[in-house]
Structure formats: C-alpha cells, structure tokens
C-alpha positions in Angstrom: 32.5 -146.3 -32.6 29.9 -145.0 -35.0 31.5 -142.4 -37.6 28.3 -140.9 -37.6 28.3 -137.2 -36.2 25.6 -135.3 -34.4 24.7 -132.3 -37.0 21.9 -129.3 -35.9 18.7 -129.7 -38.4 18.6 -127.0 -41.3 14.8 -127.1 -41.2 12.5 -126.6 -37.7 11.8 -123.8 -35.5 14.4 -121.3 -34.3 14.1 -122.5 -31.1 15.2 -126.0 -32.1 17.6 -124.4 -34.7 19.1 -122.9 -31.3 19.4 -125.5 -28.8 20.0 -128.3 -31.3 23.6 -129.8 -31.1 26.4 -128.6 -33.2 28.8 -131.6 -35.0 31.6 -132.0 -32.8 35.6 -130.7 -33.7 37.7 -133.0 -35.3 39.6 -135.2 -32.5 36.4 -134.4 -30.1 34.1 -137.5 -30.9 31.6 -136.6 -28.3 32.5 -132.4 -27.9 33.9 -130.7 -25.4 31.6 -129.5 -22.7 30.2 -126.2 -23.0 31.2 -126.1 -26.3 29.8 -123.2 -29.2 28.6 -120.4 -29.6 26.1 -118.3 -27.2 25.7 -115.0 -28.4 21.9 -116.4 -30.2 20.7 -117.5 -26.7 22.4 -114.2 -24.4 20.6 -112.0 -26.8 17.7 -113.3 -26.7 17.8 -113.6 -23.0 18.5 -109.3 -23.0 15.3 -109.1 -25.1 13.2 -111.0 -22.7 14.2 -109.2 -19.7 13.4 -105.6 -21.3 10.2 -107.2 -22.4 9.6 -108.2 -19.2 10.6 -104.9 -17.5 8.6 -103.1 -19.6 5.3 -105.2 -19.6 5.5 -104.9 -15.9 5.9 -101.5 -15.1 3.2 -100.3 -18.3 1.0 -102.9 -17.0 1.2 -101.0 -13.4 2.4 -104.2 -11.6 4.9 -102.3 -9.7 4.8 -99.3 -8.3 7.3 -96.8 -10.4 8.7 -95.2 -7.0 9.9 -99.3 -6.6 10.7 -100.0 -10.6 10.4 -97.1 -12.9 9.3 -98.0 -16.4 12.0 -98.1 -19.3 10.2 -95.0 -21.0 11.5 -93.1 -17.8 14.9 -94.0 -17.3 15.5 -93.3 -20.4 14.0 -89.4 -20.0 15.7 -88.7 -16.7 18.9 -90.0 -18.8 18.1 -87.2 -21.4 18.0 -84.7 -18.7 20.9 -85.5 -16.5 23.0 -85.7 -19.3 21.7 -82.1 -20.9 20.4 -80.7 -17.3 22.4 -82.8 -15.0 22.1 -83.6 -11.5 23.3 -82.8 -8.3 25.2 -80.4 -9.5 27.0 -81.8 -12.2 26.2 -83.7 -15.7 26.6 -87.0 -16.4 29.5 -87.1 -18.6 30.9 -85.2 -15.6 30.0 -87.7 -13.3 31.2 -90.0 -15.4 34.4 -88.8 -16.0 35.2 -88.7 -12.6 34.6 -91.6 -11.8 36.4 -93.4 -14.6 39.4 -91.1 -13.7 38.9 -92.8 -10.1 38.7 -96.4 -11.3 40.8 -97.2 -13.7 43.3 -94.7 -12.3 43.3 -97.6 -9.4 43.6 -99.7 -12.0 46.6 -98.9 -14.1 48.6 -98.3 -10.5 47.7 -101.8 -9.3 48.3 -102.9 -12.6 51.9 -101.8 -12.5 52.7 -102.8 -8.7 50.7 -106.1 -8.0 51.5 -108.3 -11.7 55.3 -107.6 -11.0 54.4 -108.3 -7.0 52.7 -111.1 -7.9 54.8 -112.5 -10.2 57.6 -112.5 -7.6 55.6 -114.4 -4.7 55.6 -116.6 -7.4 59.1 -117.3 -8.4 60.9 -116.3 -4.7 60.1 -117.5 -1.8 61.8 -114.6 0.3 58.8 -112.1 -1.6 56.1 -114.7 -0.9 57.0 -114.8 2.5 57.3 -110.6 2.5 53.7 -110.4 0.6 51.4 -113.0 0.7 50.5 -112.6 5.0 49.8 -108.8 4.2 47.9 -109.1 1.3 45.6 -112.6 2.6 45.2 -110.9 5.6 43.1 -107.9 4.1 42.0 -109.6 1.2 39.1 -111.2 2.9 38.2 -108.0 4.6 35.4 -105.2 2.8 36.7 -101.8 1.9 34.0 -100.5 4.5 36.0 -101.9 6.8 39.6 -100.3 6.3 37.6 -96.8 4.8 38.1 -95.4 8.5 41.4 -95.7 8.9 42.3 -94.5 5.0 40.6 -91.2 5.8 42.5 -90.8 8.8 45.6 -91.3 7.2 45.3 -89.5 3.7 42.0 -87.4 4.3 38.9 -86.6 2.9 40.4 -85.9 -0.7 40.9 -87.7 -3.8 43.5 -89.6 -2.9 41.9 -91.3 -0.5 39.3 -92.7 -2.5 42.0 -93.6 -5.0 43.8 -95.5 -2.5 40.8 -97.2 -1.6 40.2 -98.4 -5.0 43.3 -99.4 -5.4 43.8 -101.7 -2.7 40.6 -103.5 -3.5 42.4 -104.4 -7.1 45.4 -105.2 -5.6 45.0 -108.3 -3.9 42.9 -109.9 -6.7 45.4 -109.4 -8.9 48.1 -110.2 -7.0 47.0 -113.5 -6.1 46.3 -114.3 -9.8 49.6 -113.8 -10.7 51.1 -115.4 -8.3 48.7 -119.2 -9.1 49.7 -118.1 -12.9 53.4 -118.6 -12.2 53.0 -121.1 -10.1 50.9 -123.1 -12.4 53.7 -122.9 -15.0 54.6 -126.6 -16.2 58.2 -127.9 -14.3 59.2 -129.2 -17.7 59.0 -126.3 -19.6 61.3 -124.3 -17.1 63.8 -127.2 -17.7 63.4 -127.4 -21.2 64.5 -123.4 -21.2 67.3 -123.9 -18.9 68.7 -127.3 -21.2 68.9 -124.6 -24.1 70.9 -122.1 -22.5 68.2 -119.3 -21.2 69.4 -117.4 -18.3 66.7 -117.2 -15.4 65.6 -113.5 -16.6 65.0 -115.1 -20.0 63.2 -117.5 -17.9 61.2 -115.5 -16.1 60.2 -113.2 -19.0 59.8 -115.7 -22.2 58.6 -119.0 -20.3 56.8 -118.2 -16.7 55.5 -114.8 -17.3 53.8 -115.7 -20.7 52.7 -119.0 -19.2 50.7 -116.8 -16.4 49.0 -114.5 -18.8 45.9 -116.2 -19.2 45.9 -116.2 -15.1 46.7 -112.6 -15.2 44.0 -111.3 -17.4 41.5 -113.0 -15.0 42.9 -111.0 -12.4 42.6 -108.0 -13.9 39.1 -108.8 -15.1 38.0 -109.7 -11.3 40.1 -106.5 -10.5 38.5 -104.1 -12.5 35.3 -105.8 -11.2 35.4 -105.6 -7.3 37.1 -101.9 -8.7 33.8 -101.1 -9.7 31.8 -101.9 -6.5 34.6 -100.2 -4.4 33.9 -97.1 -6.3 30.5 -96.8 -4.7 32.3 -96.9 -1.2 34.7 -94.6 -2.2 32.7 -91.8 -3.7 30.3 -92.0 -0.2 33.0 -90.4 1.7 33.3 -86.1 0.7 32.2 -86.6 -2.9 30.3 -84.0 -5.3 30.5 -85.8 -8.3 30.8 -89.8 -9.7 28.5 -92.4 -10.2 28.2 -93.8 -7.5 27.8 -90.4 -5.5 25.1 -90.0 -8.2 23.0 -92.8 -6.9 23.7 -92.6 -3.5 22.1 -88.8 -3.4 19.5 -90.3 -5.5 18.3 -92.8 -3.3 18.1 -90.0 -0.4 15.5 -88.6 -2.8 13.5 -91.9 -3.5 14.9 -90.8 -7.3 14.0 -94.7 -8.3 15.0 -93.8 -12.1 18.2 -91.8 -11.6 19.4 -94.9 -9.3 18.3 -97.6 -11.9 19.9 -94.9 -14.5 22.8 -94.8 -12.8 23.5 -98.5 -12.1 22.9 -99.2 -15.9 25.4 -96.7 -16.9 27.8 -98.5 -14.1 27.1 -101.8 -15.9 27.6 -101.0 -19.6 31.1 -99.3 -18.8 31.8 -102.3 -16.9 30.5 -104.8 -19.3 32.3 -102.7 -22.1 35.8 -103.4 -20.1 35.6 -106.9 -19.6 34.7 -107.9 -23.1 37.5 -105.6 -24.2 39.7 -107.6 -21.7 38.4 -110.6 -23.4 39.5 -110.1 -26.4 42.8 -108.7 -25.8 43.1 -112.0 -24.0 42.1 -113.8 -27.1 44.9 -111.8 -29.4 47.9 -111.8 -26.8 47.6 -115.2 -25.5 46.1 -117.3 -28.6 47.2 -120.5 -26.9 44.8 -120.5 -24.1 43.3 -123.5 -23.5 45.2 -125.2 -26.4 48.4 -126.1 -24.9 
C-alpha cells in the first residue's frame, strides 16, 4: 500500500480547487464515500439558478404571467408585506400558518415518539398501532379531508388535525425502526450491570433511536408543510398556502412564486435547525 495521500492542489483554477480531492481521514486510506464538505458547490449552484432566472425572464424568454422576473417578486413582496393581500399581511399570513404547522408538530411530537417508541419495545402496542397507522399512511390528506370536516368542521381544528395526522405516521414509523435498530448486545450489556428495563428503555434504546427520530421529525415537519396547503384550502382567510391558492385564481404568477419561496425558506430554516440540533444531542451518529 502506497503511504502516499491524495492532497487538493493549492494553485489552479477555483473550479479545480473545488472538485479536486481532499486527503483522506486517518484510518480511511481511500475516504469514505461522499465525504467533505459542500457548502462551496450548493452556493454556487443557488447563484446559478438566480442567474439563470433572471437572464431568462429580463431576456423576455418567458412570458411573466408564466415566470415573473426576480425584480418583481421581490416588489409584490414589498407590498404584501406593507399593503398585504387578500385581506391580510404577510406576517399575518405567516403567522397563521406557522401557528397551524408546527402546532401539528409539537402535538405529534409529544404522542407519536412515545407511540413509536412503544411499537418498538411491546409487541401488544405494535400490534394496537402499527395496522392503523400503515393503513392511512399511504393514503393523501385529500383523501381523509372529507371525512375530518364532517367530523370536527370547517374551523381551525380541523385543519390542525389534518396536519397533524400527516406528521404522525412519519414519525411514528421512525421511531419505531430507531428502537428496533438498537444493537441486542447493548441491551444485554445494560441488563448484566444491573439497569432496570425503564433505565433500559430511557438511557440505552431511546438514545440509540435518536438519530432515527430526528429524521422523522425532519420528514414530518416536511410532508407538515405540503399538508398545510390542503388544509388552508378548506374555510381559510389567511395562511400561506390560502395566499397562493387565491393567487393563482387571479393568474397572480409573483404572489404564487412569492409565496412558495417564503414557504421554502421557513422550511429550509427548520430542517437545518433540526440538523444541527441533531449534531449537538446525538454527537455519536455515524461514529458508533
């Protein structure tokens, strides 16, 4: 085996400075795949695509009732945040529908991890849970919307409810793989010393499903997202997804691309929040 590692040029272009290959860990003689560092390449690849949006609709390519330039997105954001639309701002809109989502959120947080956790450890609750929640898991909120408004209504509960059970199964299912993924002879290892099966449950298999569980709540807070659109097309006078909806009755191209944007960054802004809390309360992932 040649000692010899792989290191990136110091001189060259930045594009070569970019792509070229990074010298391996030590212990990784030929690197593990996927390895380093992105952030270089993803920015470059935002720049491009607002260069690109912007040479095409100044350039007339497309038609602006089809792709609105950047210019104008950016004014009708001015004005629906000062004016507003539809009869409300945005940071109205957009405080009602974060109150919606991550309302859902924190409830499915605090019924489907626990749920999850015990289809994972008791075969009487995964026999209880896991028919239910496969059975509608599969299935699009548009498809169960009718039958929420007949039960709860036309008010805020119902879209709520809506949202919620499109977090739930998500992250039930991930908590249940994460404890069952939980290594045999570390549960042993805990018993030989004298833990209890609460001790268990809390200090072994529940920290071993972590990593699991964040990637539920990521996917979660995800489909979450695209529920809220569904939700908020049901009674609504205010939210996002209301927001573009009316807008696109109106051929409003730029309030709709304005919207969608806003949806994105607030969604983008949660998962990488997500990822690092992931990073600080479970350090050992992918290490052990």
């Amino acid at each position: 085996m040649s000692d010899i590692a792989i290191k990136a040029p110091h001189g060259g272009s930045f594009i070569t400075r970019t792509f070229a290959k990074r010298s391996v860990r030590p212990g990784e003689q030929f690197g593990a795949p996927g390895q380093g560092r992105a952030g270089t390449i993803a920015t470059g690849t935002v720049i491009f695509t607002l260069a690109l949006w912007v040479l095409v609709t100044n350039m007339g390519w497309v038609k602006p009732l089809f792709l609105p330039s950047p210019q104008a997105v950016f004014a009708k954001f001015i004005q629906v945040a000062t004016e507003g639309f539809a009869g409300a701002t945005l940071f109205e809109h957009t405080w009602t529908s974060l109150y919606r989502v991550f309302g859902a959120f924190s409830l499915a947080c605090l019924t489907a991890i626990p749920i999850g956790v015990m289809m994972g450890v008791s075969r009487v609750a995964r026999g209880i849970f896991d028919p239910l929640i496969e059975f509608y898991r599969p299935l699009p909120p548009l498809a169960y919307l009718p039958m929420v408004i007949i039960w709860f209504g036309i008010g805020e509960f119902s879209k709520l409810y809506l949202i919620f059970l499109a977090i739930f199964a998500p992250m039930a299912i991930a908590a249940r793989s994460g404890v069952r993924s939980v290594s045999t002879e570390q549960i042993h290892a805990a018993y030989s010393m004298g833990a209890t099966r609460s001790q268990v449950i809390w200090h072994v298999i529940l920290k071993s499903a972590m990593p699991e569980i964040f990637t539920g709540m990521r996917i979660g807070i995800g489909v979450g997202w695209t529920t809220l659109v569904a939700g908020e097309m049901v009674a609504s006078n205010r939210g996002l997804g209301f927001m573009v909806l009316n807008a696109a009755e109106f051929l409003a191209s730029d309030v709709v691309i304005m919207g969608i944007i806003v949806i994105g960054l607030f969604a983008f802004s949660f998962d990488a929040l997500m990822r690092h809390l992931e990073k600080v309360l479970v350090p050992w992932k992918g290490k052990v």
